[in-house]
N, C-alpha and C positions, 0 to 999 in steps of 0.2 A: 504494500500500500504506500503510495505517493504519498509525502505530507509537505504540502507549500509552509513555507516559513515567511513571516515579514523580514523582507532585504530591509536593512539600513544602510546607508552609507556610512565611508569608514569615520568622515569627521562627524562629530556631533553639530546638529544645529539646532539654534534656539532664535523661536519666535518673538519680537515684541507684538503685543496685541495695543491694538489703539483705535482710535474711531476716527472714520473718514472727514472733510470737511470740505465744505463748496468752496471756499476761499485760497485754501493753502492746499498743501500735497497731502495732509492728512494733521489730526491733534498731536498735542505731547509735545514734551519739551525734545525740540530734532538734534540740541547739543548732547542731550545726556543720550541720547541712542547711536549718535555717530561716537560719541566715547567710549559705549559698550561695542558695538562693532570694530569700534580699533582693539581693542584690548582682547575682543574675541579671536582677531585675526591673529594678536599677537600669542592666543594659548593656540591656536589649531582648533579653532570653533567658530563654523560659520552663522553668522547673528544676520537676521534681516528683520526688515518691518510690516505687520500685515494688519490691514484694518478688518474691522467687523463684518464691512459690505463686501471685499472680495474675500473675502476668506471662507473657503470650501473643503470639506473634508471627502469628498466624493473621489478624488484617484489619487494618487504618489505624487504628484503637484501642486501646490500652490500658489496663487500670484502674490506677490508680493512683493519690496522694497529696497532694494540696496543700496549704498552709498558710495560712489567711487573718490576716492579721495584726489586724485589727478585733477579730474573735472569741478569737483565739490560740487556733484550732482546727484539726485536720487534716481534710479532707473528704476521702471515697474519692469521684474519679469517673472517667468514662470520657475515655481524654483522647489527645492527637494521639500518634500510633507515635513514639520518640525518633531525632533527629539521631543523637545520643552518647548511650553508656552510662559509667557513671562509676562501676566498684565498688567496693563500700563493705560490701562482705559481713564482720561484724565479727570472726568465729574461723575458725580453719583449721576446725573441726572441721564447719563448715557448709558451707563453700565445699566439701570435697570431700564431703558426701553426694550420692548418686548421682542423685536428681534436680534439684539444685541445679550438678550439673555438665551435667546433660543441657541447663539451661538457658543456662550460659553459652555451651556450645560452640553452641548453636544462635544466640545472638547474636553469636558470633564466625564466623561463616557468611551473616549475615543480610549480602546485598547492597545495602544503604541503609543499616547504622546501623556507627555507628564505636563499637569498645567498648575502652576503656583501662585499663592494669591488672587482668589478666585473673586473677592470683592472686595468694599470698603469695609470697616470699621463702623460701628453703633455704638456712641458712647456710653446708650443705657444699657446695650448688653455688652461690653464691655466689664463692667464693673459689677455686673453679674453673674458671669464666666467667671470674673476672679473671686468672687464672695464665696466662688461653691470651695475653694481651695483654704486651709489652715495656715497654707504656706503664705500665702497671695494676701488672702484677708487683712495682714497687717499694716501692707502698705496706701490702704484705700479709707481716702477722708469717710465724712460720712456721706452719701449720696442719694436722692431718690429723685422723683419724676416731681417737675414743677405740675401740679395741679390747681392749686387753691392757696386762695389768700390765707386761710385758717394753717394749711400746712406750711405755707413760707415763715407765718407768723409761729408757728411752733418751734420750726429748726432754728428759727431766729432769736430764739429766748434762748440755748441752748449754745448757740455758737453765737458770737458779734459782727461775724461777715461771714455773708455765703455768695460765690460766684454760681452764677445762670450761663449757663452752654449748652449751643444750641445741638442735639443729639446727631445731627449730620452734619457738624459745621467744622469749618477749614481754615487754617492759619488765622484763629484766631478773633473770626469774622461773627459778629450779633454776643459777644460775652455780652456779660453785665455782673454788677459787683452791685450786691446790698448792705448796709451797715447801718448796725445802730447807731446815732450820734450820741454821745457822753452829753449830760444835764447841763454840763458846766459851756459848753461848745452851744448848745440851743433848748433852752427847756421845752419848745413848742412843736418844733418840727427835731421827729425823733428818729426819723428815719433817711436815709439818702441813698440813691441811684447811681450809682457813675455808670453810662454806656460808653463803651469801645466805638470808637469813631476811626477815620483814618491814621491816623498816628498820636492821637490824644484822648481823654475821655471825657465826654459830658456831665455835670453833677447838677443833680435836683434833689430836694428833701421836701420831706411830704409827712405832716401831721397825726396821720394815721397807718394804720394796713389797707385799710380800703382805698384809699387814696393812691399809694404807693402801687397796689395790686391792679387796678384799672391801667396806670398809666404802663406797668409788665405786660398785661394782659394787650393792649394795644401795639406795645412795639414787638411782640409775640407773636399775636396773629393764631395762626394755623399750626405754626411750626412746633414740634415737638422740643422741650428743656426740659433741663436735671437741674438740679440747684445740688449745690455740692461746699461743705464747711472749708470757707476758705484760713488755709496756713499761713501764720507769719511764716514767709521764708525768708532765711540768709539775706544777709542784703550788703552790696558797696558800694560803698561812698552814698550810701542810703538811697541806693534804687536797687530792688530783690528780683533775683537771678534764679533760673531755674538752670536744670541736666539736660541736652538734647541724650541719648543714646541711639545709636543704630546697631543694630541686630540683626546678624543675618547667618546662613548657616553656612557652614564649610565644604571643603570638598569630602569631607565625612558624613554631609547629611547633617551635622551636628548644630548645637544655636550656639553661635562666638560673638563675641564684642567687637565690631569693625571699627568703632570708636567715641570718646565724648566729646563732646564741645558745651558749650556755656549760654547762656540768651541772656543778655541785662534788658532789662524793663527800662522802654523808655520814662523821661522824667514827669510824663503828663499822661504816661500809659497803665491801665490795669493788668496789661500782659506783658509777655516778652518777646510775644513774636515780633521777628523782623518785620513784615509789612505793618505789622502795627506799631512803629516807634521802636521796637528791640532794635540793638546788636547784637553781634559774634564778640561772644570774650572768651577767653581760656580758662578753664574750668580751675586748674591750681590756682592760679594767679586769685582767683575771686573768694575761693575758699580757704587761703594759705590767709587772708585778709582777719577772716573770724576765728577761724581756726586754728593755724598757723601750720607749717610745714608738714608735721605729723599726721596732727589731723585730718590736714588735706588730702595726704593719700589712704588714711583710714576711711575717707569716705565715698572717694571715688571707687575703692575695693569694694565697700559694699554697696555704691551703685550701679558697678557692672552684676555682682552677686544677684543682686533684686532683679535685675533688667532679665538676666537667663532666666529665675524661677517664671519670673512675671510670661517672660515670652512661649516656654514651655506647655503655662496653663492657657494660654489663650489660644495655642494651636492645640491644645489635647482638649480643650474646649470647646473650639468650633468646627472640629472634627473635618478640617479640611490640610490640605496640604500647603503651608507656606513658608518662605523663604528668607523673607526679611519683613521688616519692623521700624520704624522711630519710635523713642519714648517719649515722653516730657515728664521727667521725674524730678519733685522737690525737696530740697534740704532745708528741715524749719533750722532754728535757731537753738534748737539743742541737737541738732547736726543726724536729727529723724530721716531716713527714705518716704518719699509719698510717692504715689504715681496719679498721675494727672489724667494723660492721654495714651493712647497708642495709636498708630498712624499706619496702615496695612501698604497706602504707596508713597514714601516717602519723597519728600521734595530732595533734592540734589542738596550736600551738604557744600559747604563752601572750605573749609577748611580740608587743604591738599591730601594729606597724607589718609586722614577716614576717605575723600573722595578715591582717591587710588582703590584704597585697598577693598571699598566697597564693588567698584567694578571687577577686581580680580574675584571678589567672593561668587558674585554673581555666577562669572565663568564657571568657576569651581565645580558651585552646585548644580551649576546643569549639566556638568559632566556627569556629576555624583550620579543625577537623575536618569540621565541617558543610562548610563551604567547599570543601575537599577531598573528599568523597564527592559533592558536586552535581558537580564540575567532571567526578569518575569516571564520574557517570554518563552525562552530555553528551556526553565522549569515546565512550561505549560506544554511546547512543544514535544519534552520528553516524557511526560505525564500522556502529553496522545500517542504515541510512540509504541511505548511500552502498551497501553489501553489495544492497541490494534495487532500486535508482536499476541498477546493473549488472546486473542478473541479468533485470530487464526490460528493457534495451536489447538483453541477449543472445540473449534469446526474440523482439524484433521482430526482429532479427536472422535467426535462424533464418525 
């Protein structure tokens, strides 16, 4: 008995997935994928680009995207079926359009290709996923779903400031920070608002809950919030800095630390992201400030520490297969780990050395990957193999 095997070619190649657009050649950021495509070229892995609308899983072909460096051009052409998919689909709002889902689930089905990172991130299941963990639990403020004025006004006696984020929001985009005012600061208006603006934030205070709750409830809307017990964190030169971490796996399949970097809050900002007023600061430098030397790398050890448990549970939690990670992890003032965020497609970090080594991890694992769905297949094939080797001994048999 015959048995067709799936041919691969001998390089590994891996797919970016991305969504098409009438304007340009396609979405996504086209530096950070010609970056991976050099890097690819440079391990012996051919990287190309393929959007949602021509991408077919119907023969050993694909069309898709390549980049020749000579020209510093993109060519569409037809090119090998992918190892690995690697999505990079750039807003929530595409990734669930209905035939952009049709496409993923079909390549998460597809019996030869490994696909990682299969969506975004849900802040409230997020911190759900980690709550089921012992391990996790510790590093999670308190958090629940903004609902009702009665429950803001609850968490609010209990903690002095709660930040509002929005359950699908990005770099930083609709926060808001509540706080009680101190007697001595206003006896009448006892409560205050800062909203996250473009690089500064808005303040209003308002006399009551009701009051306060109307004016949430309108710049709210429809959209799904958490309200979440906000942390003094560390702070220098008296504006507080959080962890970025990026996390991603190895050419072992394994979660490793690609690297940290620092975000200082700008001086009119409730956050740290850079579009909203943050910098890029060096994470020693900022923590050696409160801490001092020692302590600075006693706490960067246990923020990559926390970043592996943390990463571990949310992938054995969302029971999908993924690959990397951003964090936004916080250090209070008694040099505590918190975790904030997690981020399933990370923006490009800007500092060189995490940027390198995060493109080479990339390669890594798609090797890893590739490696593993041939061995899958092997298994599978010599499981039919053998299945048929039996079934005609059983009939000379007869």
């Amino acid at each position: 008995m015959a048995l067709l095997l799936h041919e691969k070619p001998e390089r590994t190649t891996l797919a970016i997935l991305t969504y098409t657009d009438a304007k340009r050649i396609f979405r996504g950021n086209q530096e950070n994928f010609i970056d991976l495509i050099r890097t690819g070229e440079e391990r012996g892995v051919q990287v190309y680009v393929v959007t949602t609308a021509d991408f077919k899983l119907t023969g050993d072909k694909v069309t898709g995207y390549t980049y020749h460096f000579q020209s510093k051009r993109w060519k569409k052409e037809q090119l090998p079926l992918p190892d690995v998919i690697y999505n990079r689909i750039p807003y929530r709002k595409f990734e669930q359009l209905p035939d952009v889902q049709q496409t993923i689930q079909a390549c998460l089905r597809h019996g030869h290709i490994s696909f990682f990172n299969p969506s975004f991130f849900n802040k409230w299941t997020l911190f759900e996923w980690l709550n089921k963990s012992k391990e996790t639990q510790a590093f999670i403020p308190t958090t629940q779903k903004l609902t009702s004025g009665d429950e803001l006004e609850q968490l609010l006696q209990k903690h002095p400031n709660l930040y509002l984020k929005p359950v699908r929001g990005k770099a930083g985009k609709g926060i808001m920070k509540v706080s009680r005012v101190p007697a001595k600061v206003s006896k009448t208006r006892k409560y205050q608002l800062s909203v996250q603006e473009k690089t500064r934030s808005h303040i209003s205070r308002y006399a009551t809950i009701p009051q306060l709750w109307a004016q949430i409830r309108e710049m709210v809307g429809t959209k799904d919030y958490i309200m979440q017990q906000g942390i003094t964190l560390s702070n220098y030169k008296q504006r507080p800095f959080d962890l970025r971490v990026l996390v991603q796996k190895n050419s072992k399949g394994l979660w490793s630390i690609a690297g940290v970097g620092a975000r200082l809050a700008g001086k009119l900002s409730i956050t740290t992201h850079v579009p909203r007023g943050g910098s890029i600061d060096e994470p020693g430098k900022l923590l050696e400030a409160g801490f001092g030397a020692v302590g600075s790398k006693r706490i960067i050890a246990k923020a990559k520490k926390a970043a592996l448990v943390i990463a571990k549970q949310i992938e054995k939690a969302s029971g999908s297969t993924l690959g990397e990670m951003s964090m936004d992890l916080g250090v209070d003032t008694a040099g505590q780990i918190w975790f904030f965020e997690a981020n399933s497609k990370p923006m490009k970090f800007d500092e060189p050395q995490i940027r390198k080594k995060s493109l080479i991890n990339l390669i890594r694992y798609s090797i890893h990957l590739s490696r593993q769905g041939t061995k899958k297949e092997t298994q599978i094939a010599s499981t039919a193999m053998r299945r048929a080797v039996l079934q005609k001994s059983v009939q000379k048999a007869r």
